[in-house]
NUMI-156538 format. One line per field, with one value per residue (C-alpha): residue number from 1; chain; x negated, y, z. Coordinates in Angstrom, 2 decimals, padded with zeros to 5 digits. Example, Ala and Ser with C-alpha at 12.3 -4.5 7.8 and 13.67 -1.06 7.14 Angstrom:
<rs>
i = c(1; 2)
ch = c(A; A)
px = c(-012.30; -013.67)
py = c(-004.50; -001.06)
pz = c(007.80; 007.14)
</rs>
This chain:
<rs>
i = c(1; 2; 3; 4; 5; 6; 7; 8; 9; 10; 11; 12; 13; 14; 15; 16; 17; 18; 19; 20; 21; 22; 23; 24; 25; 26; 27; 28; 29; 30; 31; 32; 33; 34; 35; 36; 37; 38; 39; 40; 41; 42; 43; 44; 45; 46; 47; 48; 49; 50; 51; 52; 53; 54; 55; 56; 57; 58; 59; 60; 61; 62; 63; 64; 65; 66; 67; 68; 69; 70; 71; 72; 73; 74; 75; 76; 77; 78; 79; 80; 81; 82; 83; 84; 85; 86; 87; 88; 89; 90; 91; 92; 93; 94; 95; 96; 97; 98; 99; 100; 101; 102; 103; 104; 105; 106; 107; 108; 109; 110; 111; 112; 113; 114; 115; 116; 117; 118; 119; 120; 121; 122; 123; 124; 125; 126; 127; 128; 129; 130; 131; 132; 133; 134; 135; 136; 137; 138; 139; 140; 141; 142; 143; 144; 145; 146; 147; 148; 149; 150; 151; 152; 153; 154; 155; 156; 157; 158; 159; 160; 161; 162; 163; 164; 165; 166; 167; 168; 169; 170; 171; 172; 173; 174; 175; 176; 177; 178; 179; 180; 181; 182; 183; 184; 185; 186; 187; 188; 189; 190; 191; 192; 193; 194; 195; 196; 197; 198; 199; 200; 201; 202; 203; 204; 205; 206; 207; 208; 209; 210; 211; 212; 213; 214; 215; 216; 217; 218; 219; 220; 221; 222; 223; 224; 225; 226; 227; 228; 229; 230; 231; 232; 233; 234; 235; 236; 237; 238; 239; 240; 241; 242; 243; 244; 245; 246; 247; 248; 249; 250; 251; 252; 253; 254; 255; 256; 257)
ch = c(A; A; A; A; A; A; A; A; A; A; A; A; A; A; A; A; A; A; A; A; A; A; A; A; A; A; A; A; A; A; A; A; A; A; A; A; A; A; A; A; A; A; A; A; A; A; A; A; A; A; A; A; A; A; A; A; A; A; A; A; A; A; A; A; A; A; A; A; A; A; A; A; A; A; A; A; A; A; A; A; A; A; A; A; A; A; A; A; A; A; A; A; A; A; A; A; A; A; A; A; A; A; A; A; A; A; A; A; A; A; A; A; A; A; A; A; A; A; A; A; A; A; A; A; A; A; A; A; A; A; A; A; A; A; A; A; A; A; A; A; A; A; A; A; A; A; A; A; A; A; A; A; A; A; A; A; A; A; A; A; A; A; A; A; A; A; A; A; A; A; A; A; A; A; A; A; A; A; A; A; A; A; A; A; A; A; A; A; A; A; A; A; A; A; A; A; A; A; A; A; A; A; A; A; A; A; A; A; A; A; A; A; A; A; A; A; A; A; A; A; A; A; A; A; A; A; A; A; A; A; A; A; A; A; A; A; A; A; A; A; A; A; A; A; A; A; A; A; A; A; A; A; A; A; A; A; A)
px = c(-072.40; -074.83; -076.91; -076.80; -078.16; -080.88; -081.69; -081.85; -083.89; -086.50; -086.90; -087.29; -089.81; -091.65; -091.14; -092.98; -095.87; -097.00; -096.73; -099.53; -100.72; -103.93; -105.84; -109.50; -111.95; -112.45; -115.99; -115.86; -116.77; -116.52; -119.51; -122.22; -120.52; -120.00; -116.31; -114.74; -111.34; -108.32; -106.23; -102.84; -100.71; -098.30; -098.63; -095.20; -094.38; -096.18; -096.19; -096.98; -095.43; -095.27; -098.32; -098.33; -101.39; -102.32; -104.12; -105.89; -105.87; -108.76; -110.44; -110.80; -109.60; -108.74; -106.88; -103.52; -103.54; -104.73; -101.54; -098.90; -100.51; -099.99; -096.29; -095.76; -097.16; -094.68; -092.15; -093.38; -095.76; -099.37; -100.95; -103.98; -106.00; -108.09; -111.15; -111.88; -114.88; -117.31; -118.51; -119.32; -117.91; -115.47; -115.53; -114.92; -114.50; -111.88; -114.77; -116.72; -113.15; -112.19; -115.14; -114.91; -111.09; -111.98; -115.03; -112.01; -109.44; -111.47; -112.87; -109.46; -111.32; -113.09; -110.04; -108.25; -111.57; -112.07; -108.10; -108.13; -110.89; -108.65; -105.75; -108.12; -109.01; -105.21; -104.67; -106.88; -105.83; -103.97; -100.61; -100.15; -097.33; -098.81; -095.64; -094.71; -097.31; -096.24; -099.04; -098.25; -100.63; -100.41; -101.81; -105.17; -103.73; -100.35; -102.06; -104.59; -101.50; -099.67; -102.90; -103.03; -099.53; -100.68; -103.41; -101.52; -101.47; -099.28; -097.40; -093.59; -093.69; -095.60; -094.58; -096.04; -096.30; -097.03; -099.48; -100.42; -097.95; -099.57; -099.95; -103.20; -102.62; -098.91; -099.69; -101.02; -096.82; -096.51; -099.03; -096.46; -095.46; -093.63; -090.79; -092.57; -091.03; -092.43; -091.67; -092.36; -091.96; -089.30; -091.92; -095.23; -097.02; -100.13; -097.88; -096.76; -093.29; -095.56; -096.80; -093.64; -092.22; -095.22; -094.77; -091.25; -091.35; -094.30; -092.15; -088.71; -090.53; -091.82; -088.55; -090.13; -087.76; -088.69; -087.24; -088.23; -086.99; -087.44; -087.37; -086.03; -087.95; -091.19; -094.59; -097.89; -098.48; -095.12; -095.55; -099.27; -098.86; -102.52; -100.69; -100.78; -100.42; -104.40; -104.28; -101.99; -098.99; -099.56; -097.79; -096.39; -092.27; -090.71; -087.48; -088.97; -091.54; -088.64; -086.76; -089.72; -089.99; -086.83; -086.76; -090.06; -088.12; -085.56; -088.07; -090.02; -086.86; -085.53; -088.63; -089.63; -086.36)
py = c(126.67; 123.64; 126.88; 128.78; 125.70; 125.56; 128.94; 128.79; 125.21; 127.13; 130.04; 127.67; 125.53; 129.01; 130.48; 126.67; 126.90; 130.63; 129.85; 128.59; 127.57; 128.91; 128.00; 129.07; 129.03; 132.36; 133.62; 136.13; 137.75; 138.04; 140.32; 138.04; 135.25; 133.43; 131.66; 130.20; 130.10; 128.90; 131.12; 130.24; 131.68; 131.08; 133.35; 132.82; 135.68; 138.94; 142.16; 142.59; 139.92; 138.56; 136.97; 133.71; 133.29; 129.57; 128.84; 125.23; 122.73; 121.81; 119.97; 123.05; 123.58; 120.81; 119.59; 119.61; 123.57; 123.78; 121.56; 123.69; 126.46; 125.13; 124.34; 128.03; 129.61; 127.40; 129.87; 132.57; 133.71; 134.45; 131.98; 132.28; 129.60; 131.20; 129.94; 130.24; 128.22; 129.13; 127.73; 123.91; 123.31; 120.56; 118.58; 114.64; 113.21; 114.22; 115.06; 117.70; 119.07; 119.33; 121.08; 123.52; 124.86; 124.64; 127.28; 129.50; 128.86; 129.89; 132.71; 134.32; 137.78; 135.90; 134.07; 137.38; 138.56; 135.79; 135.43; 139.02; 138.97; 136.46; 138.98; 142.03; 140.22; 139.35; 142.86; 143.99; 141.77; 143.64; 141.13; 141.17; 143.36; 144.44; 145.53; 141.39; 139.10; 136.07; 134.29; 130.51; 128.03; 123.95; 123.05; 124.77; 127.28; 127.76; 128.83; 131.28; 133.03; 133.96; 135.36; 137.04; 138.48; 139.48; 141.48; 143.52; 142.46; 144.54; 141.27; 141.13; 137.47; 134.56; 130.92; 127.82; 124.73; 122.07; 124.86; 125.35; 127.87; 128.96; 132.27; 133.25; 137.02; 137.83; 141.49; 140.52; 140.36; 144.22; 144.30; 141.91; 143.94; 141.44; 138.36; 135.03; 131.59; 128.44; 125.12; 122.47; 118.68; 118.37; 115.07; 116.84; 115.53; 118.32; 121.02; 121.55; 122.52; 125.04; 126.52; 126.68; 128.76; 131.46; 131.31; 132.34; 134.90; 136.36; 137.23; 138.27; 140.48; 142.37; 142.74; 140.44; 138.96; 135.66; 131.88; 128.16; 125.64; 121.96; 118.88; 115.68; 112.60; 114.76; 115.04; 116.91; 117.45; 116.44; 117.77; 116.39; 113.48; 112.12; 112.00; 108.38; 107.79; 106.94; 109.50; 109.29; 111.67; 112.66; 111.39; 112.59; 112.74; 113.09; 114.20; 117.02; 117.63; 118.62; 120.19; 122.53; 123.48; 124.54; 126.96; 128.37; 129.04; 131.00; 132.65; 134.22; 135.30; 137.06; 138.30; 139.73; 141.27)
pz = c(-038.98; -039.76; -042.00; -038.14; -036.24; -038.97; -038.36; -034.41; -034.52; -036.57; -034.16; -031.55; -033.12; -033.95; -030.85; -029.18; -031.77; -030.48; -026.96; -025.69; -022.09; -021.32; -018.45; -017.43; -014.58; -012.94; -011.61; -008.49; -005.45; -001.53; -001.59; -002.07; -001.71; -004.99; -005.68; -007.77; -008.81; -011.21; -013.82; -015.71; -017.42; -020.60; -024.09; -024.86; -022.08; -023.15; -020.95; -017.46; -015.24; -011.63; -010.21; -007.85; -005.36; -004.94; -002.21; -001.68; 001.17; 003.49; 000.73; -001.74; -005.23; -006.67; -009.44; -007.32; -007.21; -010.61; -011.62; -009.26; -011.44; -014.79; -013.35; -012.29; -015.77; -017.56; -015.74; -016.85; -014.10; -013.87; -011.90; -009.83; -007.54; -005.37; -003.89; 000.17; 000.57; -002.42; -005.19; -005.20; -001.81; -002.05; 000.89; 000.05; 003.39; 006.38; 008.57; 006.00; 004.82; 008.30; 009.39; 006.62; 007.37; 010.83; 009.98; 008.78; 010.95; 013.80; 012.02; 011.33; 010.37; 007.49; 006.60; 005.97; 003.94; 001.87; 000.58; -000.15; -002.47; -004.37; -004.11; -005.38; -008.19; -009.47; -008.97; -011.80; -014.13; -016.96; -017.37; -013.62; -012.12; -009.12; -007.43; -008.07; -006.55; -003.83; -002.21; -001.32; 000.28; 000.82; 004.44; 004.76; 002.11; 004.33; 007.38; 004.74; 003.10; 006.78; 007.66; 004.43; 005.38; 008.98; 007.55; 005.73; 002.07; 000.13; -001.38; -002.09; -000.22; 001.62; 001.22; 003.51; 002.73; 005.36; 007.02; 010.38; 011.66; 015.33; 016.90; 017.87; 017.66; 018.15; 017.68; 014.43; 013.09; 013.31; 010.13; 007.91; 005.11; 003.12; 003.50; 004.84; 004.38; 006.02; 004.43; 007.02; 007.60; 010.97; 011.90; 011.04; 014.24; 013.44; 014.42; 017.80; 019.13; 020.88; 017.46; 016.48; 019.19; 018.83; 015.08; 015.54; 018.73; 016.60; 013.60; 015.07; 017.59; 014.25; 012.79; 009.82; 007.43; 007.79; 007.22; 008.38; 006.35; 007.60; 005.91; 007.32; 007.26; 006.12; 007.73; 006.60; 003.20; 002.00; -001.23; -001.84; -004.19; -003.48; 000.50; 000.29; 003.99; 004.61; 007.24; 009.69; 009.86; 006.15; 003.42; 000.10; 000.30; -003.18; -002.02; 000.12; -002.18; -005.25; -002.75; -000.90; -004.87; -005.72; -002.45; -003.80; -006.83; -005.31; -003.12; -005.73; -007.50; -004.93; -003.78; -007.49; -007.80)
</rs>
C-alpha cells in the first residue's frame, strides 16, 4: 500500500511540474483600430477546450480581468480578456473612465463591433472549442457581453456581473442565441427598478432562457476587490463576491455540456 501511495505522489508531483500557466498579451484588430488584449490558459489540459470571454469594466483591462483569467485557466479553460477601448486607453479617473463607457454605451452598434472582434479572435485559436465559448463581463463588461448576446453571437452563454442591465432595444432579444445569467447586487443604486423590468420583459418576450440572481446586502461591483467604497454605491462584498463565482461555475458547466 505505502509502495502505491509512493507511486501516485510521484505522478502527481510529475503531472504539477508539466503543467504550466501561461499567460501572454494579445495584439489585434477592430479594423484599424488597434487593441489590446489578455490570454490564459493552463498546459496541464491539452486538446481543444472551452473558451471564457472576459470583458473589463469602465476603466479598461486591468490587472483584475487579467487575475479572473488566470483563475479560470487554472480550471481548465482558455481564457481571454478582451479589449473595448484600444490600446493605451486606461482611463485613471471616474470622469475619463466614465466618459469612455459612456462613448460605448451610447454607441450600442460599436459596442457590438468592438466585443466581437474579441470573440473572432478566440475563435481562431487552435485549443479553443468553438462550439464551447461563454462571454462574461464585470460592470462596463456586463452591459458589453448582453449586447454581445443581442447581436447574435453564436456563444453557448452570457454571464453579468454588476452590469447595467437596461433595455434600449427590446426587439434586440429575438437575436439571443444563447442562455444569459445576470448576477446583480439587490441594493445596486446604478440600476433602476425600471431597468430591471425592461431587462426582464425583454428576455421572456424572446423565449430566452435566462436567470437573475440577486445578492443581498450587495451593491455595484460586488465582486471588485479594489471596490473600496470611494465611490458611492460601490463596494467589494466578499460573501457575494465567492458566491457570484460559484454560480459562474455552474453556469459554464452546464452551459459547456
Amino acid at each position: 500500500m505505502r509502495n502505491v501511495l509512493i507511486t501516485l505522489a510521484c505522478v502527481a508531483l510529475a503531472w504539477t511540474a508539466r503543467a504550466e500557466l501561461k499567460t501572454e498579451t494579445v495584439a489585434y484588430k477592430d479594423g484599424a483600430t488597434a487593441l489590446e488584449g489578455f490570454l490564459a490558459y493552463d498546459t496541464a489540459f491539452t486538446g481543444k477546450r472551452p473558451a471564457v470571454l472576459v470583458v473589463h469594466q469602465w476603466k479598461g483591462l486591468t490587472d483584475y480581468e487579467r487575475k479572473r483569467c488566470e483563475m479560470l485557466a487554472k480550471l481548465g479553460y482558455v481564457a481571454f480578456a478582451v479589449d473595448i477601448y484600444g490600446k493605451g486607453i486606461r482611463p485613471t479617473t471616474v470622469q475619463d473612465a466614465g466618459a469612455q463607457a459612456g462613448k460605448y454605451k451610447g454607441d450600442r452598434a460599436l459596442l457590438r463591433q468592438r466585443v466581437n472582434a474579441g470573440l473572432g479572435w478566440l475563435q481562431q485559436q487552435d485549443r479553443v472549442d468553438t462550439k464551447r465559448i461563454a462571454a462574461i463581463g464585470y460592470c462596463f463588461g456586463g452591459t458589453t457581453v448582453i449586447e454581445l448576446a443581442r447581436s447574435g453571437a453564436q456563444v453557448a452563454g452570457v454571464v453579468s456581473f454588476h452590469g447595467g442591465l437596461d433595455s434600449p432595444t427590446p426587439a434586440d432579444g429575438k437575436n439571443i442565441k444563447c442562455r444569459v445569467l445576470a448576477l446583480h447586487g439587490a441594493d445596486d443604486p446604478f440600476v433602476p427598478e425600471k431597468d430591471l423590468a425592461a431587462f426582464e420583459a425583454e428576455l421572456r418576450n424572446a423565449g430566452v432562457d435566462w436567470e437573475l440572481i440577486k445578492y443581498g446586502g450587495a451593491v455595484h461591483s460586488f465582486t471588485d476587490w479594489n471596490a473600496t467604497g470611494d465611490l458611492p454605491g460601490a463596494k467589494y462584498n466578499e460573501r457575494a463576491d465567492k458566491r457570484s463565482w460559484q454560480d459562474l461555475l455552474q453556469f459554464l458547466d452546464e452551459s459547456f455540456k
